[in-house]
N, CA, C and O atoms as a Maestro MAE file, in Angstrom:
{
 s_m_m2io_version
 :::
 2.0.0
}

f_m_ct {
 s_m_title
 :::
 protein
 m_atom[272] {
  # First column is atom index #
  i_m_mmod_type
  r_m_x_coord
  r_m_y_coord
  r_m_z_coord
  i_m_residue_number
  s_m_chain_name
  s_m_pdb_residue_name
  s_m_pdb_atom_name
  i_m_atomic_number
  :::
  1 25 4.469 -3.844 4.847 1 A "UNK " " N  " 7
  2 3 4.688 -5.022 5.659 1 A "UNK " " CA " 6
  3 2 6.133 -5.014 6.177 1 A "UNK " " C  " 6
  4 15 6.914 -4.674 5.288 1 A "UNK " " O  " 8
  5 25 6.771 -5.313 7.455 2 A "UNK " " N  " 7
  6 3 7.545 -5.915 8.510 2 A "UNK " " CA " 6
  7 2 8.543 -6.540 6.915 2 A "UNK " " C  " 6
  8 15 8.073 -7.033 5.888 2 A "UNK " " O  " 8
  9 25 10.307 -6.207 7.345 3 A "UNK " " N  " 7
  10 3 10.559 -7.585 6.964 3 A "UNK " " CA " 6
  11 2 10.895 -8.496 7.934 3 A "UNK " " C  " 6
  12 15 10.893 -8.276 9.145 3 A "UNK " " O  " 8
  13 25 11.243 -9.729 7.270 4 A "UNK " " N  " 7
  14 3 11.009 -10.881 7.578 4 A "UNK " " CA " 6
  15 2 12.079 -10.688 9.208 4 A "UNK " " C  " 6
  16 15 13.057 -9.940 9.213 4 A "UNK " " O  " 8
  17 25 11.652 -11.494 10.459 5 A "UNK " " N  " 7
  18 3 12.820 -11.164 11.444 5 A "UNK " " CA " 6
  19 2 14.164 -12.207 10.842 5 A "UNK " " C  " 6
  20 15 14.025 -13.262 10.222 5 A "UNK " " O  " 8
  21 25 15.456 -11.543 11.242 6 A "UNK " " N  " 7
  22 3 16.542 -12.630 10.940 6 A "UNK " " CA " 6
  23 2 17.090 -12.742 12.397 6 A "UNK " " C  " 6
  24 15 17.421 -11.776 13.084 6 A "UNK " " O  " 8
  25 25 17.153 -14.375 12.866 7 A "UNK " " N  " 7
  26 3 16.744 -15.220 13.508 7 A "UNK " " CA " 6
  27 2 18.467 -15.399 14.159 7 A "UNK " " C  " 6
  28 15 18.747 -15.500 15.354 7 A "UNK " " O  " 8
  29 25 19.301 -15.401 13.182 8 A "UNK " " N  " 7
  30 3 20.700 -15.812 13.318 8 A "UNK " " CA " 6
  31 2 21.384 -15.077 11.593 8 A "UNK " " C  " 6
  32 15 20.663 -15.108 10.596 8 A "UNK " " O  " 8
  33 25 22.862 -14.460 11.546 9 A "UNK " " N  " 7
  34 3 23.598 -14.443 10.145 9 A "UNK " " CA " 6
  35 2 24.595 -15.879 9.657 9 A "UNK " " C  " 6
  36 15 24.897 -16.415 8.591 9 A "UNK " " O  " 8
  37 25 24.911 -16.136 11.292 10 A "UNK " " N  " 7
  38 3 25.842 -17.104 11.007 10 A "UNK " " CA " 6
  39 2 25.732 -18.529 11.534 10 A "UNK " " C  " 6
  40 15 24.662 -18.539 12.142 10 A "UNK " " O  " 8
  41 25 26.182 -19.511 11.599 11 A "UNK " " N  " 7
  42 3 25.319 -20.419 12.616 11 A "UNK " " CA " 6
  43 2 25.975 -20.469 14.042 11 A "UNK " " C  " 6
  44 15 25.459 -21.118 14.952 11 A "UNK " " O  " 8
  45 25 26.936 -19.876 14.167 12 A "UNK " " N  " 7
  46 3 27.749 -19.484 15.862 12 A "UNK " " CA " 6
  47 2 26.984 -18.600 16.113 12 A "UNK " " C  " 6
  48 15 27.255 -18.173 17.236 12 A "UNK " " O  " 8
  49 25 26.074 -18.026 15.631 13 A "UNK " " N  " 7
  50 3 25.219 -16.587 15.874 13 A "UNK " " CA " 6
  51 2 24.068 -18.014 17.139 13 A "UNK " " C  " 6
  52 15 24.110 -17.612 18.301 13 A "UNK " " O  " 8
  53 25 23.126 -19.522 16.988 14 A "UNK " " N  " 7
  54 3 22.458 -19.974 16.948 14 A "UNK " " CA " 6
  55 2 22.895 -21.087 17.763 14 A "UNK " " C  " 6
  56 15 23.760 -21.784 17.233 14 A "UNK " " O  " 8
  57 25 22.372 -21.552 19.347 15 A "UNK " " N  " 7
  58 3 22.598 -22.413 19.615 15 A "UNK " " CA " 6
  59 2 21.654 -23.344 19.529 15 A "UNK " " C  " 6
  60 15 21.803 -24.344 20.232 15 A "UNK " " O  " 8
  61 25 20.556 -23.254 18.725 16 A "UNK " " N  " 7
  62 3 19.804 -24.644 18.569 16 A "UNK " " CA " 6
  63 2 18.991 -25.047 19.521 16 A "UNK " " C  " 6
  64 15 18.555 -26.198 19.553 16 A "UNK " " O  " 8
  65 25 18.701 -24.138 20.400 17 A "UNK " " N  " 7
  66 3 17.900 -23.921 22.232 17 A "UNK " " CA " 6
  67 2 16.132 -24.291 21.362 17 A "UNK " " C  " 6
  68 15 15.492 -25.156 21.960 17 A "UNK " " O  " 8
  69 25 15.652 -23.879 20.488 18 A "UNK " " N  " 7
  70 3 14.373 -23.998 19.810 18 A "UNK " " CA " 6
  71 2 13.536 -23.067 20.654 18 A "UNK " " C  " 6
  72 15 12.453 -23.592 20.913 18 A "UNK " " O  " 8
  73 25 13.686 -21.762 21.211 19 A "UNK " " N  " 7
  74 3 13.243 -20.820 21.787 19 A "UNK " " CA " 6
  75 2 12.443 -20.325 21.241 19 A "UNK " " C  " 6
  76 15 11.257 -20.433 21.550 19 A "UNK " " O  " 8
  77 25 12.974 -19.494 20.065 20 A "UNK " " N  " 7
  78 3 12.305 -19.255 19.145 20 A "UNK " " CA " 6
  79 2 11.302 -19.923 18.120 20 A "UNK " " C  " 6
  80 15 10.650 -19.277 17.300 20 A "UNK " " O  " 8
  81 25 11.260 -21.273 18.265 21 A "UNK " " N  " 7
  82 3 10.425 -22.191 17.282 21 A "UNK " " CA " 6
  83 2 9.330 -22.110 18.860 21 A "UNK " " C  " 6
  84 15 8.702 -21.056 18.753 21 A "UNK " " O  " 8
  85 25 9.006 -22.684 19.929 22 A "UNK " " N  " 7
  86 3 8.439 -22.472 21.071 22 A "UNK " " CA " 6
  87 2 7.540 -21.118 20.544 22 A "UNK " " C  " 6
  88 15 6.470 -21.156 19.937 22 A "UNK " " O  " 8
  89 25 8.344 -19.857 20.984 23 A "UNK " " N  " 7
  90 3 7.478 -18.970 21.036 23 A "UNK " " CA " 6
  91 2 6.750 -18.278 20.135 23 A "UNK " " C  " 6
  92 15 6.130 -17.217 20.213 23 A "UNK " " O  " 8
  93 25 6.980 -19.278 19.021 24 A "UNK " " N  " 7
  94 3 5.821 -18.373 17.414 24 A "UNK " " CA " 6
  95 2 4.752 -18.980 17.615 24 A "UNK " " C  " 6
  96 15 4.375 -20.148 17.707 24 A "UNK " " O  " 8
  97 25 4.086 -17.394 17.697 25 A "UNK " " N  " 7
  98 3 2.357 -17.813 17.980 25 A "UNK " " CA " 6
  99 2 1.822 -18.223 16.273 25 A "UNK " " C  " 6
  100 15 0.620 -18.221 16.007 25 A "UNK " " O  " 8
  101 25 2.848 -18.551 15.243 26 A "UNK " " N  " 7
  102 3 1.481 -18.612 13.901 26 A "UNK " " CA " 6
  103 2 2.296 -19.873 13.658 26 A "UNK " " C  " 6
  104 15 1.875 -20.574 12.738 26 A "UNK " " O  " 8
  105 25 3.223 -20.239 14.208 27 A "UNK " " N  " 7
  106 3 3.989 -21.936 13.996 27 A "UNK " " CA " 6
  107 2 4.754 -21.580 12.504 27 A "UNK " " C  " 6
  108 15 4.927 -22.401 11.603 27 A "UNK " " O  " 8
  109 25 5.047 -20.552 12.487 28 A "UNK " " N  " 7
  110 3 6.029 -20.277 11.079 28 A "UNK " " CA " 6
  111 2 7.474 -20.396 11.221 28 A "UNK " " C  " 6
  112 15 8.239 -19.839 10.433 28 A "UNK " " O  " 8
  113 25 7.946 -21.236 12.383 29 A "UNK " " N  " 7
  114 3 9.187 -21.570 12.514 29 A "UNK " " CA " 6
  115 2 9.517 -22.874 12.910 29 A "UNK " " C  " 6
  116 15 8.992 -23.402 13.890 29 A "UNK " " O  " 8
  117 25 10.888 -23.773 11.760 30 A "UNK " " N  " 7
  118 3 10.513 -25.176 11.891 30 A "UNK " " CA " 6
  119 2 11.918 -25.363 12.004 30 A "UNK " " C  " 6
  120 15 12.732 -24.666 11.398 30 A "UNK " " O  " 8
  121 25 12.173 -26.163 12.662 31 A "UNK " " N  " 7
  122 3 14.096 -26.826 12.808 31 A "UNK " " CA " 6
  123 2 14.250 -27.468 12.206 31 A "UNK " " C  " 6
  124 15 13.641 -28.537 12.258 31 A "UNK " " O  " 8
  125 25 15.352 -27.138 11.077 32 A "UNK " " N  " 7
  126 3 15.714 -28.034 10.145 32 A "UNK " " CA " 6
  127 2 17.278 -28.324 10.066 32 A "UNK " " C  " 6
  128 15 18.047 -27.364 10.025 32 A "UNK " " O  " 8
  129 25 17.829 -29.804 10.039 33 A "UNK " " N  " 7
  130 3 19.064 -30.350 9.860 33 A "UNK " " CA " 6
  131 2 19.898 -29.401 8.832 33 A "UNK " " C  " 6
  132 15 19.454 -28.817 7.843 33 A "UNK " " O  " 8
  133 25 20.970 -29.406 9.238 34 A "UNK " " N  " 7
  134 3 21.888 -28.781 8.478 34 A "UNK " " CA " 6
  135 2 22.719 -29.873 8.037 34 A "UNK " " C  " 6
  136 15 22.238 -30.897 8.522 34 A "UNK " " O  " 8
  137 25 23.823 -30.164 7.291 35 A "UNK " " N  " 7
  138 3 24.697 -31.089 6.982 35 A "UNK " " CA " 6
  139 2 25.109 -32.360 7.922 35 A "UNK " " C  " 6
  140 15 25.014 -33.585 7.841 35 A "UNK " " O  " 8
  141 25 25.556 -31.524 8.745 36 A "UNK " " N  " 7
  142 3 25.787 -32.361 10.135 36 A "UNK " " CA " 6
  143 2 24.666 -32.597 11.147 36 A "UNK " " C  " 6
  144 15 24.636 -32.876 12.346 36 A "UNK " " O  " 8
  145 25 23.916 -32.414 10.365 37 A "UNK " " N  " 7
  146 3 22.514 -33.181 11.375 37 A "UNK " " CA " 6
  147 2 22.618 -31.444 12.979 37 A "UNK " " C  " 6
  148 15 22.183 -31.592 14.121 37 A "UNK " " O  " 8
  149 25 22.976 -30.726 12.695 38 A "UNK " " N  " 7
  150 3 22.325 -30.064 13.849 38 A "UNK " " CA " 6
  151 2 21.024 -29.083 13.734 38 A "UNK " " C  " 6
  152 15 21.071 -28.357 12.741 38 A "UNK " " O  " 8
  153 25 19.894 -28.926 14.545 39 A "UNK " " N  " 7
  154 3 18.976 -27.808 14.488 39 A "UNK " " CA " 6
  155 2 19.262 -26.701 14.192 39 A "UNK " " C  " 6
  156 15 20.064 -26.038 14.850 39 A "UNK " " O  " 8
  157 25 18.463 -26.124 12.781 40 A "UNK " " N  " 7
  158 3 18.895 -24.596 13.301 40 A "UNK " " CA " 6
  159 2 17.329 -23.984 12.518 40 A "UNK " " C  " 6
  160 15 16.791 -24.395 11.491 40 A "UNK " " O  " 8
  161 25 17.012 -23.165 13.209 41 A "UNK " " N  " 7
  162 3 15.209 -22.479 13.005 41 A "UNK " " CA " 6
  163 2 15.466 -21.884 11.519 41 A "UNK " " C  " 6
  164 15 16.488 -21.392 11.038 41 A "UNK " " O  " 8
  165 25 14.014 -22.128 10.887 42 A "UNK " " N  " 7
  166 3 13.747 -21.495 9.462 42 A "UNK " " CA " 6
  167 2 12.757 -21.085 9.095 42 A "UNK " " C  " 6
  168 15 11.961 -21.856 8.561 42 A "UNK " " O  " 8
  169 25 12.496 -19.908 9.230 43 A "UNK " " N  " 7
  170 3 11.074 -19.530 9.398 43 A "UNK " " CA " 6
  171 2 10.443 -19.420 7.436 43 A "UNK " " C  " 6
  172 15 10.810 -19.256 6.272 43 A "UNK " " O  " 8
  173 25 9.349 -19.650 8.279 44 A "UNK " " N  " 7
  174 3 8.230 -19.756 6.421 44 A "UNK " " CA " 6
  175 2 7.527 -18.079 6.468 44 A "UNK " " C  " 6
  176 15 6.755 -17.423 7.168 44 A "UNK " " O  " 8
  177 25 8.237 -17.946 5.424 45 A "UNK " " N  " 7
  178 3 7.859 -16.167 5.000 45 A "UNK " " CA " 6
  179 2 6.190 -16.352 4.690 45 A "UNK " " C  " 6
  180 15 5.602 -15.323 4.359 45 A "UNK " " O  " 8
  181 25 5.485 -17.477 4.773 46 A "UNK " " N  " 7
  182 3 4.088 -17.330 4.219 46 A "UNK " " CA " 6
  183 2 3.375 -16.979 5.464 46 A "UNK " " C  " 6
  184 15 2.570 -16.048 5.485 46 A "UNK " " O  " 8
  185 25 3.600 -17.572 6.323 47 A "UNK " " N  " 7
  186 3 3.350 -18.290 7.794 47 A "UNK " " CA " 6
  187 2 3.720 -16.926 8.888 47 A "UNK " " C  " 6
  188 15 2.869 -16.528 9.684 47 A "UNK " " O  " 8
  189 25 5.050 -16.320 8.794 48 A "UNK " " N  " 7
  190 3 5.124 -15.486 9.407 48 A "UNK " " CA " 6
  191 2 4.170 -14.235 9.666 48 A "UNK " " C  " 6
  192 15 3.688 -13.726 8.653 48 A "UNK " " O  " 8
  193 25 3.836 -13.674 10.906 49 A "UNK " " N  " 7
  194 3 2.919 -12.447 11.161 49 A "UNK " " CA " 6
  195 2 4.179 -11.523 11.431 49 A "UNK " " C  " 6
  196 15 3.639 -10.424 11.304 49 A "UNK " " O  " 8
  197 25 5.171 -11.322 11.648 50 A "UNK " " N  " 7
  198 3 6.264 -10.084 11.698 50 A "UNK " " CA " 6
  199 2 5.766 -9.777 12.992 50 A "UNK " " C  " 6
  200 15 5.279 -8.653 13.113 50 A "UNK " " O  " 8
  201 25 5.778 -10.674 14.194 51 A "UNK " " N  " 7
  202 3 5.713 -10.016 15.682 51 A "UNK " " CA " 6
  203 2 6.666 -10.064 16.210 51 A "UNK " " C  " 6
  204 15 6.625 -9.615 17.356 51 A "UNK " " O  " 8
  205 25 7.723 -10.486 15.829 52 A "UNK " " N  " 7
  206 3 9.675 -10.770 16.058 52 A "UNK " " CA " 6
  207 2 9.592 -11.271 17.889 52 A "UNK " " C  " 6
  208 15 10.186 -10.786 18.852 52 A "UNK " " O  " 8
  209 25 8.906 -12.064 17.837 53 A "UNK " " N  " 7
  210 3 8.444 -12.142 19.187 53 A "UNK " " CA " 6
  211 2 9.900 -13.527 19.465 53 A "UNK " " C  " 6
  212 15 10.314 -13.695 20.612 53 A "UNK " " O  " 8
  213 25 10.460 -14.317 18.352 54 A "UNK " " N  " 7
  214 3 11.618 -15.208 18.311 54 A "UNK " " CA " 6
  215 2 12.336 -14.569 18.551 54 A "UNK " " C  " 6
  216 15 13.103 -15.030 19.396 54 A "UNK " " O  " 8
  217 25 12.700 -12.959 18.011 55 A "UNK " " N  " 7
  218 3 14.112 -12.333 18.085 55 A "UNK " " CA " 6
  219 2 14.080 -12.057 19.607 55 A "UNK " " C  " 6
  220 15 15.092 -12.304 20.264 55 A "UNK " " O  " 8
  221 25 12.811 -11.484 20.290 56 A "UNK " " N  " 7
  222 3 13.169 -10.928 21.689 56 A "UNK " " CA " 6
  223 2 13.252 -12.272 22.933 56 A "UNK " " C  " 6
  224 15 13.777 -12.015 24.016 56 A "UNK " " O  " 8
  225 25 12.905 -13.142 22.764 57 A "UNK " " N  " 7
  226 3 13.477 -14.408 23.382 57 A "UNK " " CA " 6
  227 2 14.446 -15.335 22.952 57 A "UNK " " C  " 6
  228 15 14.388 -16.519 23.282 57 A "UNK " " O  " 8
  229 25 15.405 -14.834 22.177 58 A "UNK " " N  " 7
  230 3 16.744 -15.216 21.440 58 A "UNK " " CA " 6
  231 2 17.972 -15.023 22.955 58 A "UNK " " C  " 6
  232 15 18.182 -13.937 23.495 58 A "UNK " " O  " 8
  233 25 18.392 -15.872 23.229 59 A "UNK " " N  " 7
  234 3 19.306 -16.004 24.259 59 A "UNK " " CA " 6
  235 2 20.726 -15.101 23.650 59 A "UNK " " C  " 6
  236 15 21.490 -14.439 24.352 59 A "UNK " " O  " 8
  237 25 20.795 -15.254 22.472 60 A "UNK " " N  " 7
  238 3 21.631 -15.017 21.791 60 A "UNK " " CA " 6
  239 2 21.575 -13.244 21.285 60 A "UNK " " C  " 6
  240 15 22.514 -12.476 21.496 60 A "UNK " " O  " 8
  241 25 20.628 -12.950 20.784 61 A "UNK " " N  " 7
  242 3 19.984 -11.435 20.695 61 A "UNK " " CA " 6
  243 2 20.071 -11.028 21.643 61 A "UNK " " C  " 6
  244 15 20.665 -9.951 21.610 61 A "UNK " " O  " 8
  245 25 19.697 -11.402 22.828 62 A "UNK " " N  " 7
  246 3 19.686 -10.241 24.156 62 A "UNK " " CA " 6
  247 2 21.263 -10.380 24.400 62 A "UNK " " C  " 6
  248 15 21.747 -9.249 24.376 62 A "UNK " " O  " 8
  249 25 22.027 -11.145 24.578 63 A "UNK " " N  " 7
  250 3 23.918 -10.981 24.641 63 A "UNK " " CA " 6
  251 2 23.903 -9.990 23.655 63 A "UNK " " C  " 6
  252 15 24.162 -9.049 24.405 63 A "UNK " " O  " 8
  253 25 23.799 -9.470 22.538 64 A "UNK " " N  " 7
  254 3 24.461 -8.980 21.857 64 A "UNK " " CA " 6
  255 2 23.783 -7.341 21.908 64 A "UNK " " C  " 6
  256 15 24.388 -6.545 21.189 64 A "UNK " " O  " 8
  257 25 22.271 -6.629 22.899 65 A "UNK " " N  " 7
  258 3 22.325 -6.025 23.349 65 A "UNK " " CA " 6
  259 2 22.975 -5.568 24.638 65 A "UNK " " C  " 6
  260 15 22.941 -4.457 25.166 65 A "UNK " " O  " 8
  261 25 23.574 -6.681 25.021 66 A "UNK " " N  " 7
  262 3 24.314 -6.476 26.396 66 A "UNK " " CA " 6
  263 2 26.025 -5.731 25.963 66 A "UNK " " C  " 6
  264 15 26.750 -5.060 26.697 66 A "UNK " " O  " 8
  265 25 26.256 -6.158 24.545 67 A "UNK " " N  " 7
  266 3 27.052 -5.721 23.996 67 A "UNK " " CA " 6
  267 2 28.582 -7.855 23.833 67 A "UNK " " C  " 6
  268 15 29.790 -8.086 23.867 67 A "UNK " " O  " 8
  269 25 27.732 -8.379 23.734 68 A "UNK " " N  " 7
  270 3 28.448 -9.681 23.656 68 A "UNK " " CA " 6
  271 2 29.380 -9.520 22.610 68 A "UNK " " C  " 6
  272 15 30.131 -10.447 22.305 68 A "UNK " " O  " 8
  :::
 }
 m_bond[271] {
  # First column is bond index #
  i_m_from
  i_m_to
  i_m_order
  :::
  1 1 2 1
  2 2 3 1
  3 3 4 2
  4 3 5 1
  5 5 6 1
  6 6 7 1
  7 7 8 2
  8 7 9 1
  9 9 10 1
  10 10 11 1
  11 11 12 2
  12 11 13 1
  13 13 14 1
  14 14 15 1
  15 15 16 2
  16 15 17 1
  17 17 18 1
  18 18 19 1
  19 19 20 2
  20 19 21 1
  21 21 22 1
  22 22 23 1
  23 23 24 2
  24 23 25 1
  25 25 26 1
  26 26 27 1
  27 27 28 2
  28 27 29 1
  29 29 30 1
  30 30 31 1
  31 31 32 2
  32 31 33 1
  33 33 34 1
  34 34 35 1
  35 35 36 2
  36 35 37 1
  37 37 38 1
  38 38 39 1
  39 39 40 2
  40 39 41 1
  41 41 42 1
  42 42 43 1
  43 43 44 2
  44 43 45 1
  45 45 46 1
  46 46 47 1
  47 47 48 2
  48 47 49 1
  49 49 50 1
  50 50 51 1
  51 51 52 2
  52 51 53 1
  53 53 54 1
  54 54 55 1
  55 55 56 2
  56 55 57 1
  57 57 58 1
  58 58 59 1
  59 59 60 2
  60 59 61 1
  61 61 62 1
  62 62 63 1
  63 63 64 2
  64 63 65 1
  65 65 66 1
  66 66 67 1
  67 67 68 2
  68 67 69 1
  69 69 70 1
  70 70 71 1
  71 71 72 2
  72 71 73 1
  73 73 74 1
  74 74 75 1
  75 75 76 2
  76 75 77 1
  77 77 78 1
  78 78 79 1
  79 79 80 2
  80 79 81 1
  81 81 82 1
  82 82 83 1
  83 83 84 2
  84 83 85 1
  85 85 86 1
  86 86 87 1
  87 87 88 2
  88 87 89 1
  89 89 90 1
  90 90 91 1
  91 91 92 2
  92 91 93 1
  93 93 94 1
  94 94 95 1
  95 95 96 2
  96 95 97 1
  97 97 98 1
  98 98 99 1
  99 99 100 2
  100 99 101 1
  101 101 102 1
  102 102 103 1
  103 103 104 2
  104 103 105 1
  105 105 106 1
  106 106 107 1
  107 107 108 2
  108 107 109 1
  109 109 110 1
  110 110 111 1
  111 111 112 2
  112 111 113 1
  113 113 114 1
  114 114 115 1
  115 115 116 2
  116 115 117 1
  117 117 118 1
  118 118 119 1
  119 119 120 2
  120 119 121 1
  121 121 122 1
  122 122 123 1
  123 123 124 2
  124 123 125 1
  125 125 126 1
  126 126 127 1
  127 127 128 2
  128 127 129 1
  129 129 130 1
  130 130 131 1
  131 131 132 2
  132 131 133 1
  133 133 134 1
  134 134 135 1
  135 135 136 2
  136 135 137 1
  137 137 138 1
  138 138 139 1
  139 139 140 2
  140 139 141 1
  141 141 142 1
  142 142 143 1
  143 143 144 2
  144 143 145 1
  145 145 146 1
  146 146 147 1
  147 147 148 2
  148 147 149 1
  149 149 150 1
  150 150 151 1
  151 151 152 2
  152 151 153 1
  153 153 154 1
  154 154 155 1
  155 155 156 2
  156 155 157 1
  157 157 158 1
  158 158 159 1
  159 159 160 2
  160 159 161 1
  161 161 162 1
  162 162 163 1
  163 163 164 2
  164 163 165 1
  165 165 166 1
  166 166 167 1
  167 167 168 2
  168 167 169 1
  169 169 170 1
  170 170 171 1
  171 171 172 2
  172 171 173 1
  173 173 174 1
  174 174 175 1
  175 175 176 2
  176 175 177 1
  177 177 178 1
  178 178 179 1
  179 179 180 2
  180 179 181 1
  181 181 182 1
  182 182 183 1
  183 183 184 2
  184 183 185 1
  185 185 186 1
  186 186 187 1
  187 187 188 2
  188 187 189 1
  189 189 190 1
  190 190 191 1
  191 191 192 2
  192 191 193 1
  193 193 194 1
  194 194 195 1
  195 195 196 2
  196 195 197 1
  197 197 198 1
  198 198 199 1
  199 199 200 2
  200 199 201 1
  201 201 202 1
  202 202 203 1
  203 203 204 2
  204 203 205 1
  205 205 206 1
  206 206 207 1
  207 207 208 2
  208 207 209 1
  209 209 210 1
  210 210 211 1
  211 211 212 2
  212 211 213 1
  213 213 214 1
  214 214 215 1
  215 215 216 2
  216 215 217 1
  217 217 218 1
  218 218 219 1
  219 219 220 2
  220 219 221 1
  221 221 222 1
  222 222 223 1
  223 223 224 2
  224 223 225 1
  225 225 226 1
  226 226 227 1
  227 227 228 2
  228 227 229 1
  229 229 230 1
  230 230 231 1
  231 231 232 2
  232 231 233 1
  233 233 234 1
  234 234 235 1
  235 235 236 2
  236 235 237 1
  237 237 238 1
  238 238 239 1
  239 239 240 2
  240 239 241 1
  241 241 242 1
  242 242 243 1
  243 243 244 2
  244 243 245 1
  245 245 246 1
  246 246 247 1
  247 247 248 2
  248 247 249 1
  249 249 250 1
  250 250 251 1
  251 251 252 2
  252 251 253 1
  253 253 254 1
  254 254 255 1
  255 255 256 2
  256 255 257 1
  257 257 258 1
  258 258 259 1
  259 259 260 2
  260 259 261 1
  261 261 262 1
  262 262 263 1
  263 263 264 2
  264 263 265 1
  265 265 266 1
  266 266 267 1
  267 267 268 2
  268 267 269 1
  269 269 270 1
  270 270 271 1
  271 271 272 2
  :::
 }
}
């Protein structure tokens, strides 16, 4: 089995766009408050199918193949 996709390392990695919660076809990704009340995606390892289909519509992932 796939591991799990990682979504963001840091939370400047994550602007909270919910792109990735949108495009999971099995709904294994849910926005959850952080301290300060902002969104940031958390995917359920039960729930997940490993189609990293969040990582390739990551606004943030494609900058950092651009070399961001």
């Amino acid at each position: 089995m796939k591991e799990l996709p990682v979504l963001f390392k840091e939370k400047d990695d994550c602007c909270g766009c919910t792109a990735c919660y949108s495009i999971c076809p099995a709904h294994a990704i849910s926005m959850q408050p952080d301290e300060e009340g902002f969104l940031y995606p958390v995917i359920d390892s039960q729930k997940c199918v490993r189609c990293y289909r969040c990582t390739t519509v990551c606004a943030f992932k494609s900058q950092d193949k651009v070399g961001r």
